[in-house]
C-alpha positions as CSV (number, residue, x, y, z in Angstrom):
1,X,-34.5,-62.5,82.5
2,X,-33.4,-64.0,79.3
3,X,-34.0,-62.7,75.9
4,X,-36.2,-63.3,73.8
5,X,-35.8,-61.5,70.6
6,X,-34.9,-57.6,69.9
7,X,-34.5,-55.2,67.0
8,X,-33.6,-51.2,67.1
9,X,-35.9,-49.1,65.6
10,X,-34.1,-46.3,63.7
11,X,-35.2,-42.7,63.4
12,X,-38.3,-42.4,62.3
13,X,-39.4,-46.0,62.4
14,X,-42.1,-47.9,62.6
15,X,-42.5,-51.5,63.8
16,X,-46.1,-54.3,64.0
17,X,-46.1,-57.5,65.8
18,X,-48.0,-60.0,68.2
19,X,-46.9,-60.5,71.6
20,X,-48.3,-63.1,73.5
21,X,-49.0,-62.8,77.2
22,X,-47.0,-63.4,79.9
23,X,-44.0,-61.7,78.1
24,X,-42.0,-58.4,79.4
25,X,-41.6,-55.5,76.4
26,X,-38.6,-53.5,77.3
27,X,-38.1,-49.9,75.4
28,X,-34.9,-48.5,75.8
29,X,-33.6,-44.7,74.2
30,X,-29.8,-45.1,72.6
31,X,-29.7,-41.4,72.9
32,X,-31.4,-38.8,74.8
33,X,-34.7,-37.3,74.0
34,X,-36.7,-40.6,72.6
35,X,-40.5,-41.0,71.6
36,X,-42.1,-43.8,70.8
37,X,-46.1,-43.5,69.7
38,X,-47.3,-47.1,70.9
39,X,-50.7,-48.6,69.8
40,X,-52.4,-51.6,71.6
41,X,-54.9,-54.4,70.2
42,X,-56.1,-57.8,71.7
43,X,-54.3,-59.6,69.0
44,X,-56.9,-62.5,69.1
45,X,-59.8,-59.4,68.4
46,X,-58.8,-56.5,67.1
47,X,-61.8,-54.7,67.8
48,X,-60.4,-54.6,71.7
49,X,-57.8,-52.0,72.1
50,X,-56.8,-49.6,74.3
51,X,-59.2,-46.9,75.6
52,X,-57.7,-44.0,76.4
53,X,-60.2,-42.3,78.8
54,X,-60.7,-45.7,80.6
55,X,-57.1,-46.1,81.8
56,X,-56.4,-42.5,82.9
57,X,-59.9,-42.2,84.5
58,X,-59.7,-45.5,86.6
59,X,-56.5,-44.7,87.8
60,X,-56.8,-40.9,88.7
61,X,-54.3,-39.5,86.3
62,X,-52.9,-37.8,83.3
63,X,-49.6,-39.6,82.6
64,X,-48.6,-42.8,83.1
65,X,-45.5,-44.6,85.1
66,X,-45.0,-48.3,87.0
67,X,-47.9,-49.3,88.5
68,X,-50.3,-48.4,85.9
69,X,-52.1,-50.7,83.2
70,X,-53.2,-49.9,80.0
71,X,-57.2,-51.0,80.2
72,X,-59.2,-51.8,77.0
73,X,-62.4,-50.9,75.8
74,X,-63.7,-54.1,77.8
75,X,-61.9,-53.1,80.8
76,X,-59.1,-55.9,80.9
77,X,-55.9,-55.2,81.2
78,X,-54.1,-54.9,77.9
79,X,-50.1,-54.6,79.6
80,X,-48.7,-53.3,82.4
81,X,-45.7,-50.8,83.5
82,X,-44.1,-53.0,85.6
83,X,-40.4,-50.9,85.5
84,X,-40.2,-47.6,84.7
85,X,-36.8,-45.3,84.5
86,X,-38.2,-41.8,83.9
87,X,-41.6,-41.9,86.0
88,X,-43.8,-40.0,83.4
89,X,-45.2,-40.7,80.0
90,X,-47.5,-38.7,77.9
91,X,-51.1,-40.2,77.2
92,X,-52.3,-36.9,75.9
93,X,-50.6,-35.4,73.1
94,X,-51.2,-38.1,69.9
95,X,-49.2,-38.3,66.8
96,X,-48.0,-36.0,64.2
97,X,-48.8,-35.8,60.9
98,X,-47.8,-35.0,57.4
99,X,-48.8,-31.2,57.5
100,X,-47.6,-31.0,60.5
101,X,-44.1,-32.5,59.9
102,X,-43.6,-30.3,56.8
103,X,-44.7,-27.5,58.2
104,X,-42.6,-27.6,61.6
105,X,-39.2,-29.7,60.1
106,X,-39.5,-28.8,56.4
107,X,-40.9,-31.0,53.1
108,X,-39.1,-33.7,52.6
109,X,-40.3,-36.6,49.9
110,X,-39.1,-40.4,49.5
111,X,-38.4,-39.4,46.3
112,X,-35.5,-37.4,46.8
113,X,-34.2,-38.5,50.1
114,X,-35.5,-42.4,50.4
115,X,-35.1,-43.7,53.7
116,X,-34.3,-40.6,55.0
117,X,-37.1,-38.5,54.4
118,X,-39.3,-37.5,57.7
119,X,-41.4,-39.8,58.7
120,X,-45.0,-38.4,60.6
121,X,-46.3,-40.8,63.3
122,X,-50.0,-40.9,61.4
123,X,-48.2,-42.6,58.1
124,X,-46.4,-44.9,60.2
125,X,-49.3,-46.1,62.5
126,X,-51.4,-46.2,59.1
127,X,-48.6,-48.5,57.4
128,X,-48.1,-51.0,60.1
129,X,-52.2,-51.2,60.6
130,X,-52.9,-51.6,57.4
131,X,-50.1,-54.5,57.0
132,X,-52.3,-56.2,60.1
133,X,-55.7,-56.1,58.3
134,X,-57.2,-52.8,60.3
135,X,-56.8,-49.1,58.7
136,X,-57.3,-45.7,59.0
137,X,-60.5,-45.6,61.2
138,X,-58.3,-47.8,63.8
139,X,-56.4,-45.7,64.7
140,X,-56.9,-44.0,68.9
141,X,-54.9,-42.2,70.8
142,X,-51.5,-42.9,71.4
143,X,-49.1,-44.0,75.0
144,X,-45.8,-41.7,73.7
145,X,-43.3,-43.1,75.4
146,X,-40.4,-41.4,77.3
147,X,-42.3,-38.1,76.9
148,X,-43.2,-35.7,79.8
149,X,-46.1,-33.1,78.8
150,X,-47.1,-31.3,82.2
151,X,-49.8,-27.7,82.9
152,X,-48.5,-24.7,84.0
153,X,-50.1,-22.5,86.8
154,X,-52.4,-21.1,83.3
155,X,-53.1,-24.6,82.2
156,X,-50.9,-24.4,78.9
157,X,-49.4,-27.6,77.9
158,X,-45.7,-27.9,78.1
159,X,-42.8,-30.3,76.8
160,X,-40.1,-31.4,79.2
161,X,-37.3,-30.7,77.5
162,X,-34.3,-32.7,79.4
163,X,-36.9,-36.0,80.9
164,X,-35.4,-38.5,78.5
165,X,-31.5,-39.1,78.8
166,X,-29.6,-41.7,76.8
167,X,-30.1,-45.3,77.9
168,X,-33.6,-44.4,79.9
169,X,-35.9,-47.3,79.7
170,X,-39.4,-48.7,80.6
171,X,-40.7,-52.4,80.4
172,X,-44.5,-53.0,80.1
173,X,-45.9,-56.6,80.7
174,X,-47.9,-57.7,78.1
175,X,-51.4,-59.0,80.2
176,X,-52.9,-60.0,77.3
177,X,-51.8,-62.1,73.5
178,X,-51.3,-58.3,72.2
179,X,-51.3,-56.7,68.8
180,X,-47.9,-53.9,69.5
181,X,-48.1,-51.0,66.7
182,X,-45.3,-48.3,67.4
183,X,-44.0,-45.3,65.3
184,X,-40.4,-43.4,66.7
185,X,-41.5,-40.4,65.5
186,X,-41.4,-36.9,67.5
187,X,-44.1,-36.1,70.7
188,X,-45.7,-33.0,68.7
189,X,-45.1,-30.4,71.7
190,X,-41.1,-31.7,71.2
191,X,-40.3,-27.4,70.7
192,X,-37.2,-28.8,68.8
193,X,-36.8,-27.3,65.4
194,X,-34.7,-30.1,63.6
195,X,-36.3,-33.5,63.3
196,X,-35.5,-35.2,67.4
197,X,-36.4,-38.8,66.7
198,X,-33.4,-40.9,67.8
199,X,-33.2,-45.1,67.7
200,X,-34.7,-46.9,70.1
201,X,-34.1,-50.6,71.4
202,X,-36.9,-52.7,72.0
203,X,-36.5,-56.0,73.5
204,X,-38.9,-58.6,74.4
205,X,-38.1,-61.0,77.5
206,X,-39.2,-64.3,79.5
207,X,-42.1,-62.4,82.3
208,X,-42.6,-64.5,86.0
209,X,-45.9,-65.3,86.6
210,X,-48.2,-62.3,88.7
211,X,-48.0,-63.0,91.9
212,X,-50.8,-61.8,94.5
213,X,-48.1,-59.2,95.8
214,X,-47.7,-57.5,92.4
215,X,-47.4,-54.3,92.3
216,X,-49.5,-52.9,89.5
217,X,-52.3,-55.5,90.4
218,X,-52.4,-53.5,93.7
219,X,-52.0,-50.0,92.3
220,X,-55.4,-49.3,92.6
221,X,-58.7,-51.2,93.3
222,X,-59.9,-50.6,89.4
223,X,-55.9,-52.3,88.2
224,X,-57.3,-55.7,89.9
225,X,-60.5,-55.3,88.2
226,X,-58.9,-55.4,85.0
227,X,-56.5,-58.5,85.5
228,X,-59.8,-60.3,86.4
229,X,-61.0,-59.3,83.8
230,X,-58.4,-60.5,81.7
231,X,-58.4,-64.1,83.7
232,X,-61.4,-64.7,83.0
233,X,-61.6,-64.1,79.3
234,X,-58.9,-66.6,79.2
235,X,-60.4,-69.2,81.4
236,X,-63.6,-69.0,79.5
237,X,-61.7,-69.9,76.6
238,X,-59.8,-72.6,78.4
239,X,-56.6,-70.8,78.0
């Protein structure tokens, strides 16, 4: 598949843009223990974005891998994981945020350190929706890439410390013309002490058209819902 256009997103990061359909979104980690915090709109109404509850519910789980699509609040489907290195990413755990990056990593300001002050994943996700005419109140829940959050036997929520190695990827489809909002800032259950974001390579390539064999169309009965769904938002607009 041929390239279409990439960029690296350093530590602590953040990146915006619109992704038409049809095109493959392909996240790679440089070094080992990446997270990306990925937001999703329809990018021709951002009042559709991704819902959360609706994706994990429809498909009978808690994490996310290939096979699974990212449903909207109108059920379509917003992208799929069409390849997927690592075979688990967190749904759950959100963002962090200023308190919580001084508290756990220690207060750091742009005005002493500039670019390399510590970022928190709300500020980021704030910036870039801001900078696409939504704010604050748009803001969900989060995919967080490469991350692996799992119950013990009690139910306690824990980190998997050794999931992501150094050149782990996963490529999401993009179903829909999508609004892409990501901040490579640390999961918060990350148990690491000293600031773990490390740069991440996103690339977006040429996709092949779904076929009837596709795999994530037939992941489940409710994935095939949502790419009709999808079709026929975009017939009925002649698209």
């Amino acid at each position: 598949m041929s390239s279409i256009w990439s960029t690296t997103i350093r530590p602590g990061g953040k990146w915006s843009g619109t992704i038409s359909r049809d095109r493959l979104i392909k996240f790679t980690a440089l070094e080992a223990g990446a997270n990306v915090s990925i937001l999703l709109y329809n990018a021709k109404d951002l009042t559709e974005r991704y819902n959360m509850p609706d994706t994990l519910k429809a498909q009978h789980t808690s994490h996310l891998t290939r096979g699974n699509v990212l449903m909207s609040d109108n059920g379509r489907s917003l992208v799929s994981i069409v390849e997927d290195g690592l075979g688990w990413h967190d749904p759950l755990c959100g963002y962090t945020t200023r308190e919580f990056t001084d508290k756990k990593y220690g207060k750091t300001t742009y005005q002493e350190l500039r670019n390399d002050w510590l970022h928190s994943g709300q500020e980021n996700l704030a910036v870039e929706l801001v900078r696409n005419g939504l704010g604050v109140r748009d803001l969900m829940p989060v995919v967080n890439l490469f991350s692996k959050v799992f119950c013990d036997e009690l139910g306690n929520m824990k980190y998997a410390m050794d999931h992501c190695s150094a050149g782990a990827s996963v490529t999401l489809r993009s179903d829909m013309d999508v609004l892409l909002v990501l901040s490579n800032t640390p999961n918060p259950l990350d148990p690491r002490t000293e600031f773990p974001s490390v740069p991440v390579l996103v690339e977006v390539l040429e996709a092949e058209a779904v076929q009837a064999d596709d795999y994530c169309l037939n992941y489940r009965p409710e994935n095939r819902r949502a790419y009709e769904n999808t079709q026929e938002y975009y017939l009925l607009q002649g698209l």
